[in-house]
C-alpha positions in Angstrom: 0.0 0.0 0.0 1.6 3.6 -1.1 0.0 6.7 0.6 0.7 10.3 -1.0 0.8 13.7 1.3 -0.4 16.1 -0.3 0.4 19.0 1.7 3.3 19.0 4.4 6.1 21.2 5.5 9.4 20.1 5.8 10.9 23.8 5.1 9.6 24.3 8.8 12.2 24.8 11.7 10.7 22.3 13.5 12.3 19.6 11.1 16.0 21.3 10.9 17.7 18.9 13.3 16.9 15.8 11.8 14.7 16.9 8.6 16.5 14.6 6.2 16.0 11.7 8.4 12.3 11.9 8.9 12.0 12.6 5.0 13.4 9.0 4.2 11.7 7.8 7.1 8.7 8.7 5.6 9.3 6.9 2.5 10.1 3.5 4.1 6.9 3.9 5.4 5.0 3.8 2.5 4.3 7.6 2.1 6.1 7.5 -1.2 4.8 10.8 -2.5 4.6 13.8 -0.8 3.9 17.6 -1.2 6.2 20.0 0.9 4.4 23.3 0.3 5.2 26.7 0.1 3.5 29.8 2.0 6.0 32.7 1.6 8.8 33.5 -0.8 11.3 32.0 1.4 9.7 28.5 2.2 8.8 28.4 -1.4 12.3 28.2 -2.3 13.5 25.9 0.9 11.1 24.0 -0.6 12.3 23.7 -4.3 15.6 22.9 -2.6 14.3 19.8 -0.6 12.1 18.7 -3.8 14.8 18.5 -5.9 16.8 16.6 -4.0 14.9 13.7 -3.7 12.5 12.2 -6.5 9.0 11.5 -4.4 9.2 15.2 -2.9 7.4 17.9 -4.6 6.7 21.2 -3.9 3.9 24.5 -4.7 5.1 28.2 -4.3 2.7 30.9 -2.8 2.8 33.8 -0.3 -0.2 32.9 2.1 -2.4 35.7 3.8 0.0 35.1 7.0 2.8 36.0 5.0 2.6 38.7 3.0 5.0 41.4 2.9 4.4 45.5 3.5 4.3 47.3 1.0 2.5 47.3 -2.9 6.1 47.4 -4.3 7.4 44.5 -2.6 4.0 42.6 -2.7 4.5 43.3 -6.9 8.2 42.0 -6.7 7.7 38.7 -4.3 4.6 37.8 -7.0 7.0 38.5 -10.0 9.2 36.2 -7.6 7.1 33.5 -7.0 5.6 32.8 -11.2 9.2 32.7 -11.8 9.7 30.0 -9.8 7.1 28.3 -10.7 7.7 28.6 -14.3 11.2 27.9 -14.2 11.1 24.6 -11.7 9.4 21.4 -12.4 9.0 19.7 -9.1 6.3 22.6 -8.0 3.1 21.3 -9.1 0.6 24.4 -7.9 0.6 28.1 -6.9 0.2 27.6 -3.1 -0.5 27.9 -0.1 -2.5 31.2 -1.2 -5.9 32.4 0.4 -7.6 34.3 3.2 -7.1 34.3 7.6 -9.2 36.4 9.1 -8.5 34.4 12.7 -4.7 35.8 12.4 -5.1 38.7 10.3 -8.3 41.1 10.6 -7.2 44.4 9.8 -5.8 43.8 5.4 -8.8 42.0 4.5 -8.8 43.9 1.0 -4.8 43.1 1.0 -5.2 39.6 1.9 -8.5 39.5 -1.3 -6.1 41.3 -3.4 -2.8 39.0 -3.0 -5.1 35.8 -3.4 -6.8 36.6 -6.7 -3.1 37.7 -8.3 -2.0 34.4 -7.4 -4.9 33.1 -9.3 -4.1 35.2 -12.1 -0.5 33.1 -11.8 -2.0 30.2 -11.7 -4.1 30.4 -14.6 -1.2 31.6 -16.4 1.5 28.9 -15.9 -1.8 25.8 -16.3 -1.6 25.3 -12.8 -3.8 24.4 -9.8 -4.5 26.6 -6.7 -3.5 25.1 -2.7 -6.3 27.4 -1.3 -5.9 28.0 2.8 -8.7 29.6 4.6 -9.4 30.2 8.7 -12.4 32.2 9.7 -13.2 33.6 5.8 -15.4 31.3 4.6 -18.3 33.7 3.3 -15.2 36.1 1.4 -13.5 32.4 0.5 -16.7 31.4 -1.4 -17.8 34.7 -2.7 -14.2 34.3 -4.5 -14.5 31.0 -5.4 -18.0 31.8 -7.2 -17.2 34.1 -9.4 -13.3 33.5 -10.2 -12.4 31.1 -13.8 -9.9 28.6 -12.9 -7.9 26.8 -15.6 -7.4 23.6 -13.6 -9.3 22.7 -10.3 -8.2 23.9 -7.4 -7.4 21.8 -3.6 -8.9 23.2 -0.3 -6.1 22.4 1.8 -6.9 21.3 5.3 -10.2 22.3 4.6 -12.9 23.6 7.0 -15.4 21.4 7.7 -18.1 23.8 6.2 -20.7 22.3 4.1 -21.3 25.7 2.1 -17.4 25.8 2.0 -17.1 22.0 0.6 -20.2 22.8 -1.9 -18.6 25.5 -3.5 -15.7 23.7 -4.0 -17.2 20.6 -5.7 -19.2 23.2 -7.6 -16.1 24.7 -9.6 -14.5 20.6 -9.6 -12.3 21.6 -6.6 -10.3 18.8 -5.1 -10.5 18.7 -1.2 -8.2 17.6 0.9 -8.5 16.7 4.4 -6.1 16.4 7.6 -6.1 15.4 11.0 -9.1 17.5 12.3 -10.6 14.5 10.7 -9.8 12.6 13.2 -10.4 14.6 16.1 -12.8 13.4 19.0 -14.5 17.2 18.9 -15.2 17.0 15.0 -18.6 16.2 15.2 -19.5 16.6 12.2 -16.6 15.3 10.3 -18.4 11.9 8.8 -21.3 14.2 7.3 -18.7 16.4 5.7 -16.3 13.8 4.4 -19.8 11.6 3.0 -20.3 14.8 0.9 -17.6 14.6 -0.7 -17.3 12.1 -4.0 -14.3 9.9 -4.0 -12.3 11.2 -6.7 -12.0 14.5 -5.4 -10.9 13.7 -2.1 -7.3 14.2 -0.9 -5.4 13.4 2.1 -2.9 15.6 4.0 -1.2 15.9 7.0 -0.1 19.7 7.5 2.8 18.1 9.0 4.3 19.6 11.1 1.4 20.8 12.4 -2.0 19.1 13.0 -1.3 15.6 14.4 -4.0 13.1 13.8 -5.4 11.1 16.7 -3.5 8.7 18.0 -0.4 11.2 17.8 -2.1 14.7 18.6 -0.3 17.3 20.3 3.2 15.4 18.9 5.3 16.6 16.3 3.6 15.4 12.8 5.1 13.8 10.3 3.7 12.6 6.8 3.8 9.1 8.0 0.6 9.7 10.2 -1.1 9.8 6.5 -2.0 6.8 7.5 -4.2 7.7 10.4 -6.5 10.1 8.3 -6.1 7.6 5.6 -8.4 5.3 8.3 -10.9 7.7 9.0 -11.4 8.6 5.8 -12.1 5.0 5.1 -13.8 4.1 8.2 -16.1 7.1 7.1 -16.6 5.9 3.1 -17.2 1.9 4.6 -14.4 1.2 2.7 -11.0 -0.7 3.1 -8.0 1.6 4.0 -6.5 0.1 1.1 -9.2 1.7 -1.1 -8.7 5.2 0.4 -4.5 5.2 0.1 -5.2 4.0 -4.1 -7.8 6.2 -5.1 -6.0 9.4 -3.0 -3.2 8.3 -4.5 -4.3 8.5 -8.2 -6.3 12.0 -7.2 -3.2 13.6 -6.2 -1.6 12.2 -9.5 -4.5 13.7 -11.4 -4.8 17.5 -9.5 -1.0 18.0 -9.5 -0.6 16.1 -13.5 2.2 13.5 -12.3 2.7 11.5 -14.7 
C-alpha cells in the first residue's frame, strides 16, 4: 500500500535537526509521494531545494495571507518572484498555499482579497492548480470561489469542515483535501462532511508539522501519520484503508498532472 501527502512542510524549523531523516523515514513507510508546500517566498524556495533533492518530494510556491509582505512594491516584486519560480522549476506542481485568515489577520482584509486573486491570475497563467488556505473567511472564500475562472481545479487544503465551503468547492470541480481534524474526538461533524464529498476529489494531508491526527495529537507530525486520516477517511466511506490510500493516490496524480 503507497500513501501520498499532499500538503506537508518540511521547510519548517521544527524539522531542521533531523529533517532529512524523517523525510526517508517517511518513504520507508509507505508515504512515497509527498507535497512539501510553500507559503511565503522564502519557504517556497527551501522548498524547491528539498524537492529536488529527492524524487518523491514535490513542492507549490505561494505567499499565504499570513505571509505577505508590506508594502505594494514588494508585494508586486515577491509575486514576479514567485511565477518565476514556478515557471522555471518542475517539481512545483501548484501556486500555493494562497488564500484568506481572518482568525490571524483582521485588519488587510482587502490586501489579503487582493494577493489571493493575483496568485490566481498566476495560476491560470503557468496551467496550474491553486492550494487554497482559509481560517475564519469562509463567506469572502466562497464569494471568491463563485465568481473566479480557474484553468485547472483547485485543492482546499486542510479544509474547514463547512458544508457551504465543501459545496462551493465541488461546484467549480475543486479537489478537497482533508487532515487530522478528521480525526479529532470534537469533530462532530466530520463523517457528514467527508460523505459529501465524491471519492475522486478527495485528498489526504497531514499539514505536517502541524495538525497531528489522533493517536499522535499534540506530537510533532510527520507525513507518515497519513495513514491515520487515511483510516478515517475510510472508516467514514465503509471502505477498506487500502481503497482510500489508491484512489487518494491516483487524485493527487490527477490535480498536480504526475505523470
Amino acid at each position: 500500500m503507497e500513501l501520498f501527502d499532499s500538503h506537508a512542510h518540511y521547510d519548517d524549523e521544527k524539522f531542521n535537526e533531523d529533517r532529512d531523516y524523517i523525510i526517508e523515514e517517511v518513504y520507508k513507510s509507505g508515504v512515497t509521494k509527498f507535497v512539501s508546500a510553500g507559503y511565503s517566498l522564502e519557504s517556497s524556495k527551501k522548498g524547491i531545494e528539498i524537492s529536488n533533492k529527492y524524487d518523491y518530494v514535490y513542492t507549490t510556491c505561494g505567499i499565504s495571507p499570513n505571509d505577505i509582505p508590506d508594502g505594494k512594491d514588494k508585494i508586486t516584486q515577491e509575486l514576479i518572484q514567485i511565477e518565476k519560480l514556478a515557471k522555471e522549476n518542475a517539481k512545483v506542481l501548484a501556486i500555493g498555499e494562497i488564500g484568506l485568515d481572518y482568525y490571524w489577520n483582521k485588519d488587510n482584509k482587502d490586501l489579503q482579497k487582493y494577493v489571493f486573486l493575483e496568485q490566481i491570475k498566476i495560476a491560470n497563467k503557468l496551467n496550474l492548480p491553486i492550494m487554497i488556505h482559509t481560517r475564519d473567511a469562509i463567506m469572502d472564500t466562497i464569494e471568491i470561489i463563485k465568481n473566479t475562472e480557474f484553468v485547472k481545479p483547485g485543492i482546499f487544503h486542510c479544509c474547514p469542515l463547512n458544508k457551504e465551503l465543501i459545496q462551493a468547492g465541488l461546484n467549480k470541480d475543486f479537489y478537497i483535501s482533508f487532515a487530522g481534524p478528521v480525526t479529532f474526538k470534537n469533530s462532530k461533524n466530520a463523517k457528514e462532511i467527508v460523505s459529501m464529498v465524491p471519492l475522486e476529489k478527495i485528498l489526504i494531508e497531514t499539514d505536517s508539522p502541524y495538525l497531528s491526527p489522533e493517536p499522535n495529537r499534540g506530537k510533532r507530525n510527520d507525513s507518515r501519520n497519513v495513514l491515520f486520516i487515511a483510516k478515517k477517511i475510510a472508516e467514514f466511506k465503509n471502505i477498506t484503508v487500502e481503497e482510500i490510500a489508491k484512489i487518494t493516490y491516483e487524485n493527487a496524480k490527477h490535480v498536480f498532472n504526475i505523470k
